[in-house]
N, C-alpha and C positions, 0 to 999 in steps of 0.2 A: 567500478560501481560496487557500491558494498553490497554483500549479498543478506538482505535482512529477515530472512528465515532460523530460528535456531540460535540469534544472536539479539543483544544491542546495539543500535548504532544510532551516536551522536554525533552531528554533525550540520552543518550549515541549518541549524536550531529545526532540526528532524529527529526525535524520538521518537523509534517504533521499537518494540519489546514484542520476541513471539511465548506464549505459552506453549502451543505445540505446533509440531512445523505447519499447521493448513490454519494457525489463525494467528491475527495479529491486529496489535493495539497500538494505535494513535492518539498520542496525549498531544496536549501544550506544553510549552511553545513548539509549534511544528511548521515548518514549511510545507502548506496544504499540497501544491503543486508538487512538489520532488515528492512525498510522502504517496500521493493518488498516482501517481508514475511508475512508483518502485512496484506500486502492491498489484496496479491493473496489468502492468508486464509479466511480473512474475506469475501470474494467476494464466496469463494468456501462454506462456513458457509450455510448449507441449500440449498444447490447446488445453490444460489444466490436468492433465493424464497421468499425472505424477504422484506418488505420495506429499508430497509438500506443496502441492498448488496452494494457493490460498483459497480458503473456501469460506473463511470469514473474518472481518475485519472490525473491530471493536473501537468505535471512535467518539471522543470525549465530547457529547452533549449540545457543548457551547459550539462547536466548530465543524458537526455536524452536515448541515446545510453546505456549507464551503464546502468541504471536503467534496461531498457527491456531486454537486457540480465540477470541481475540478478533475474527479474520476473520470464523470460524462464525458469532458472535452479531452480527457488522454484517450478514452475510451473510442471518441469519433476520432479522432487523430490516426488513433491506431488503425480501424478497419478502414480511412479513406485512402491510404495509404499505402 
């Protein structure tokens, strides 16, 4: 799993770019699913108690919507689990 703090990572048409390690930006083309997955885990990594949790996520306008729905459902995923 690429670790997408502090990096780029392209891949299976997922761009995220962090400015500093607690935020990170989701552009087009992205895969909303892998992209809400990466960001909701790693924020939950240490119940977020780390210097690099993510603590905010900048995401591109149009795809928006998607996205936090697809967070929502990694989000209940995660805690029914």
């Amino acid at each position: 799993m690429p670790h997408l703090l502090g990096l780029e990572v392209h891949s299976a048409g997922l761009t995220v770019a962090a400015m500093r390690p607690d935020q990170t930006i989701v552009l087009r083309p992205v895969d909303l699913h892998s992209a809400a997955r990466e960001i909701v885990l790693a924020n939950a990594r240490n119940s977020g108690q780390v210097c690099n949790a993510v603590k905010r996520a900048l995401v591109d306008r149009e795809i928006f919507d998607a996205f936090v729905e697809a967070a929502q459902e990694v989000s209940k995923k995660a805690l029914s689990s």
